[in-house]
DRENVEXGU-57349 format. One record per atom (N, C-alpha, C, CB): x, y, z. Coordinates in Angstrom, 2 decimals, decimal comma. Glycine has a CB too. Example, Ala and Ser with C-alpha at 12.3 -4.5 7.8 and 13.67 -1.06 7.14 Angstrom:
<rs>
+---------+---------+---------+
!       u !       v !       w !
+---------+---------+---------+
!   13,19 !   -5,69 !    7,80 !
!   12,30 !   -4,50 !    7,80 !
!   13,20 !   -3,30 !    7,80 !
!   11,31 !   -4,47 !    9,05 !
!   12,85 !   -2,25 !    7,08 !
!   13,67 !   -1,06 !    7,14 !
!   12,90 !    0,03 !    7,87 !
!   14,08 !   -0,60 !    5,72 !
+---------+---------+---------+
</rs>
This chain:
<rs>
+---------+---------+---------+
!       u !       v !       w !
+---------+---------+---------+
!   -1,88 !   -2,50 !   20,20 !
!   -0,65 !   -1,76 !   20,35 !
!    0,50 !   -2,47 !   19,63 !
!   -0,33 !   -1,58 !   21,83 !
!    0,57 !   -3,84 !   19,63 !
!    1,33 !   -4,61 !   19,21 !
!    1,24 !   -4,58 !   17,84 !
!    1,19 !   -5,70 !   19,74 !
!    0,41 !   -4,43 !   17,24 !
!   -0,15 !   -4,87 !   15,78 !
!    0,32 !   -3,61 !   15,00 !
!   -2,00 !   -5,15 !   15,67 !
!    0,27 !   -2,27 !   15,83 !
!    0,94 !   -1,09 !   15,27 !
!    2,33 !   -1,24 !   14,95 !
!    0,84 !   -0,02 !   16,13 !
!    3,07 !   -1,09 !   16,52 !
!    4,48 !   -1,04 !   16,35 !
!    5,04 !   -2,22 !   15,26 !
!    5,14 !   -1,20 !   17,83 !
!    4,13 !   -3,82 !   15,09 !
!    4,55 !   -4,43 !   14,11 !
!    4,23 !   -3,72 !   12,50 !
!    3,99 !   -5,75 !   14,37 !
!    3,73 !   -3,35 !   12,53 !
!    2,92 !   -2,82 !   11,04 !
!    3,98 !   -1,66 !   10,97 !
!    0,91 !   -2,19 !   11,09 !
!    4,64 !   -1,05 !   11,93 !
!    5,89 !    0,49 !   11,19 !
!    7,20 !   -0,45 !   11,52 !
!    5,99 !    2,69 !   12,44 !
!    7,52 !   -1,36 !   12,03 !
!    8,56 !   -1,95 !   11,89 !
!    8,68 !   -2,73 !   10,26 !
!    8,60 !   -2,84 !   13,13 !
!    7,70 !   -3,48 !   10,37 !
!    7,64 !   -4,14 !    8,75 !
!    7,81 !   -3,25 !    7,60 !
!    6,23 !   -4,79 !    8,43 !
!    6,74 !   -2,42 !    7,81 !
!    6,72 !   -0,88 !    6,90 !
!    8,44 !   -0,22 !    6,58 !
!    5,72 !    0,55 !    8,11 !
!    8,96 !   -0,17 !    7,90 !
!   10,02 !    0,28 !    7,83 !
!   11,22 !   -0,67 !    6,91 !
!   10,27 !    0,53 !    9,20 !
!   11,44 !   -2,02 !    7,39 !
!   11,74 !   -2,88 !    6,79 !
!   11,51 !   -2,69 !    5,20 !
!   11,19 !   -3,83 !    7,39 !
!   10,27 !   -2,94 !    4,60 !
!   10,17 !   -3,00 !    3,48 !
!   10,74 !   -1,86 !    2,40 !
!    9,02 !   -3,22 !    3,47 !
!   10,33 !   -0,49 !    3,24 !
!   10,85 !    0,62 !    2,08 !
!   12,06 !    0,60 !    2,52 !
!   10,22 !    2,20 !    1,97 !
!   13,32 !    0,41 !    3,48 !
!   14,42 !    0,76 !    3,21 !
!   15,11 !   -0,67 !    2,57 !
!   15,02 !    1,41 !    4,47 !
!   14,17 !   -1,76 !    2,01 !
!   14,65 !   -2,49 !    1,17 !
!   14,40 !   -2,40 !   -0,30 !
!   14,38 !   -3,49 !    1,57 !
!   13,23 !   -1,86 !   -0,43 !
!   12,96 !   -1,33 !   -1,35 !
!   13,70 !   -0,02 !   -2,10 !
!   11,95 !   -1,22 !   -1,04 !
!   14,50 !    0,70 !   -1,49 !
!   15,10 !    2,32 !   -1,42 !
!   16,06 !    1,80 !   -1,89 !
!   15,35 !    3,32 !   -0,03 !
!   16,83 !    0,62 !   -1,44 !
!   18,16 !    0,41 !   -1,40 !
!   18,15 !   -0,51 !   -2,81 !
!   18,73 !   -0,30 !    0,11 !
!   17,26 !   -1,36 !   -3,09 !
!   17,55 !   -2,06 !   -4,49 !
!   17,44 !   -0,72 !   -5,69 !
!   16,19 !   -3,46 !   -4,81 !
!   16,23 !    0,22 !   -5,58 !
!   16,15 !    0,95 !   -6,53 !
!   16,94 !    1,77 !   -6,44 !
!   15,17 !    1,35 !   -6,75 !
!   17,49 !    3,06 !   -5,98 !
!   18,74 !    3,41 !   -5,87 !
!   20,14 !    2,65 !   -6,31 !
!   18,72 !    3,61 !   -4,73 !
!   20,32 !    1,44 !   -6,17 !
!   21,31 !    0,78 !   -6,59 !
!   21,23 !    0,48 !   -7,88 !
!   21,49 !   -0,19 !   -5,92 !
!   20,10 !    0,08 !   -8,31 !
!   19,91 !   -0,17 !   -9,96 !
!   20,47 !    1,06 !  -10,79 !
!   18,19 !   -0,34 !  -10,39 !
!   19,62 !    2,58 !   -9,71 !
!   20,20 !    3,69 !  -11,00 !
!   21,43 !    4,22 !  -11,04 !
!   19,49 !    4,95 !  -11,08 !
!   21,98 !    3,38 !   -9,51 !
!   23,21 !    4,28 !   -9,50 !
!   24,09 !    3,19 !  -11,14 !
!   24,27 !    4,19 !   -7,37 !
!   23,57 !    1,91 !  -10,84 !
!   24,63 !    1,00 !  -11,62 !
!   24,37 !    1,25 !  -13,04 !
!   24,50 !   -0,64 !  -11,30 !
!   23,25 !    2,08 !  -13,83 !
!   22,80 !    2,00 !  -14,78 !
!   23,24 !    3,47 !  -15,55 !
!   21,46 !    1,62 !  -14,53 !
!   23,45 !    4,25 !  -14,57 !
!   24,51 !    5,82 !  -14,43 !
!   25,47 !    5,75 !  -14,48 !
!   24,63 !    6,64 !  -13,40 !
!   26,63 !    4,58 !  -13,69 !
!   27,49 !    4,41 !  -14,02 !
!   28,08 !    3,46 !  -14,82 !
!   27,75 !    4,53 !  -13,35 !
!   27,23 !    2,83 !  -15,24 !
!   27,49 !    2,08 !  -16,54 !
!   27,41 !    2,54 !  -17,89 !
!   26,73 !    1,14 !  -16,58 !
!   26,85 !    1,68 !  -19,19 !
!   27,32 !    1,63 !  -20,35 !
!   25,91 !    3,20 !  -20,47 !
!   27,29 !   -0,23 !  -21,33 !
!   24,81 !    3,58 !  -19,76 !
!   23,69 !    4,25 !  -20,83 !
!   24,37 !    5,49 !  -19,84 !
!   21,52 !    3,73 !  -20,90 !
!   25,26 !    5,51 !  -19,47 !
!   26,10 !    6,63 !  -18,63 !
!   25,18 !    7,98 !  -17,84 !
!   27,22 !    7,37 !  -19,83 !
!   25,39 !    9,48 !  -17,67 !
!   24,73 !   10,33 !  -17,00 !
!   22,78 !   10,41 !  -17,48 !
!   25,68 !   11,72 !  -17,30 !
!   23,54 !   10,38 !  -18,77 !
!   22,41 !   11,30 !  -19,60 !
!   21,34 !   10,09 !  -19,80 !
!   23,04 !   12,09 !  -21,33 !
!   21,87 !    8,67 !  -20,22 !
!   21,36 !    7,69 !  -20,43 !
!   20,02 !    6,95 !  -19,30 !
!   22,53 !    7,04 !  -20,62 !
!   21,34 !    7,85 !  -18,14 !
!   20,49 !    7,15 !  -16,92 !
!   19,20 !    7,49 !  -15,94 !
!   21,35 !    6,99 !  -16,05 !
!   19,17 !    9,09 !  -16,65 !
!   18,54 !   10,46 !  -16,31 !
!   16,92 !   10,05 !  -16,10 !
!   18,81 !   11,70 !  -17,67 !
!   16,62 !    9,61 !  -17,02 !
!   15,31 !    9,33 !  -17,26 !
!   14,68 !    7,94 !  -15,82 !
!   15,33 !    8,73 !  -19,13 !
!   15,30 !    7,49 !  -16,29 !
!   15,35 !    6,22 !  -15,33 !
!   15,73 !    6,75 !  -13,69 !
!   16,69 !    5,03 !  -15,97 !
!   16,05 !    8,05 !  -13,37 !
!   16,53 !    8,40 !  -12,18 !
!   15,40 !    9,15 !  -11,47 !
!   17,78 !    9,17 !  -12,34 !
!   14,97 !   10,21 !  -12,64 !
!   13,48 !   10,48 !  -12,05 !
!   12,40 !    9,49 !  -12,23 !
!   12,91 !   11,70 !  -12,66 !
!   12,38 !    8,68 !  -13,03 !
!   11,05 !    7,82 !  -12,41 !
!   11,43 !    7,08 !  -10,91 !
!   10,57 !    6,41 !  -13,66 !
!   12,58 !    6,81 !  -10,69 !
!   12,70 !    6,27 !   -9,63 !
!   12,37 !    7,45 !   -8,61 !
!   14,00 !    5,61 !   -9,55 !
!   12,88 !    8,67 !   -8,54 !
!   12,77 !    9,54 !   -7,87 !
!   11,13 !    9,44 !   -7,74 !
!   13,49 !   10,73 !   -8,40 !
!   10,54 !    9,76 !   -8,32 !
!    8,66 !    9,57 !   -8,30 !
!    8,23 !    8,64 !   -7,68 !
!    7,87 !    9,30 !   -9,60 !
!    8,65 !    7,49 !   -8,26 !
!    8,44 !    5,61 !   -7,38 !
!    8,38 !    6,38 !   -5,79 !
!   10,49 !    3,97 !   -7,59 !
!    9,91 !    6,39 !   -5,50 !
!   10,11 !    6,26 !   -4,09 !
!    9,09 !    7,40 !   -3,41 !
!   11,78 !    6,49 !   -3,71 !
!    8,95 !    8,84 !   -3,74 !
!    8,00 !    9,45 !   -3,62 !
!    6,75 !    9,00 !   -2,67 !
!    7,77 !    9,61 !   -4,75 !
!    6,25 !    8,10 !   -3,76 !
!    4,76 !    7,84 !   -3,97 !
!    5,04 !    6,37 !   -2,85 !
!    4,12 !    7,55 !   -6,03 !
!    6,72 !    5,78 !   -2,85 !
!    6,58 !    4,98 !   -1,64 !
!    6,45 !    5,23 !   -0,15 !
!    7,43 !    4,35 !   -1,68 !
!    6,82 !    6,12 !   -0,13 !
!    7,23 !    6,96 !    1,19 !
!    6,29 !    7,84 !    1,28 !
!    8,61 !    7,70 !    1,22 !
!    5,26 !    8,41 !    0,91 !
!    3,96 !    8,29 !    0,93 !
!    2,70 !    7,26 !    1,36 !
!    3,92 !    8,45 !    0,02 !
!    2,86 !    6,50 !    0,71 !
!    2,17 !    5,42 !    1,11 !
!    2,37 !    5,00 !    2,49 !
!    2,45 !    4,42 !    0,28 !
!    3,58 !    4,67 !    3,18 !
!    4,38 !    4,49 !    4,03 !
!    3,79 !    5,59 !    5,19 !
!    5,82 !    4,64 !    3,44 !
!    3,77 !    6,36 !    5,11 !
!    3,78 !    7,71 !    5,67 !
!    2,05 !    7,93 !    6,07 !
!    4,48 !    8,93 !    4,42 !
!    0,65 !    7,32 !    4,99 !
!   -0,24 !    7,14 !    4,90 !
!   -0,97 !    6,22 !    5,52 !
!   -0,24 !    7,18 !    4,12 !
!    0,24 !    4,58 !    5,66 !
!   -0,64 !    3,78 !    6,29 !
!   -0,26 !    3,45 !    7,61 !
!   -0,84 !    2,69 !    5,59 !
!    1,02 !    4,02 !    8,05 !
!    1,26 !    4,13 !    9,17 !
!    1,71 !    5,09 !   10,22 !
!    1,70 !    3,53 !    9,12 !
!    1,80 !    6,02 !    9,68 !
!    2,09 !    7,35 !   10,65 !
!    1,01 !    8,27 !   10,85 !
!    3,21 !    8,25 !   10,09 !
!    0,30 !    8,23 !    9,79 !
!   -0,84 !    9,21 !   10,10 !
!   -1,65 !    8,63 !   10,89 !
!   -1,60 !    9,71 !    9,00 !
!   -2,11 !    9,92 !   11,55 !
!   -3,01 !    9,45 !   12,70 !
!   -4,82 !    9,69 !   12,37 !
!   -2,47 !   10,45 !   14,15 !
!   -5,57 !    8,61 !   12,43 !
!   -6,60 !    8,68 !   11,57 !
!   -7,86 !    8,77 !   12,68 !
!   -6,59 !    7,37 !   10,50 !
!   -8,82 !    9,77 !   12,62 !
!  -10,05 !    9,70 !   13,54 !
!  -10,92 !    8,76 !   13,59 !
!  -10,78 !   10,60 !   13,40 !
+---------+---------+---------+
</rs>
């Protein structure tokens, strides 16, 4: 029981540290010198990343497995 609630606390931990560096990179890279258009590209791969993180996330600890 213990080993769960530790495993979605950590889980939890990790992607909203993870969310928060990548998000911050594109916001700084949008509002910097490669500006909207520059940063576009770089916004959907992040958009996909986090996706496929929050997935994973969602896979190894919320689902409930037989």
């Amino acid at each position: 029981m213990i080993s769960n609630i530790l495993r979605l606390v950590t889980a939890m931990l990790g992607v909203g540290m993870v969310m928060t560096f990548v998000i911050g990179l594109s916001i700084s890279i949008s509002s910097g010198f490669a500006g909207f258009w520059g940063g576009l590209p770089f916004a959907i791969i992040i958009a996909i990343v986090l996706a496929m993180v929050l997935y994973d996330f969602w896979d190894e600890c919320i689902r409930r497995r037989d």
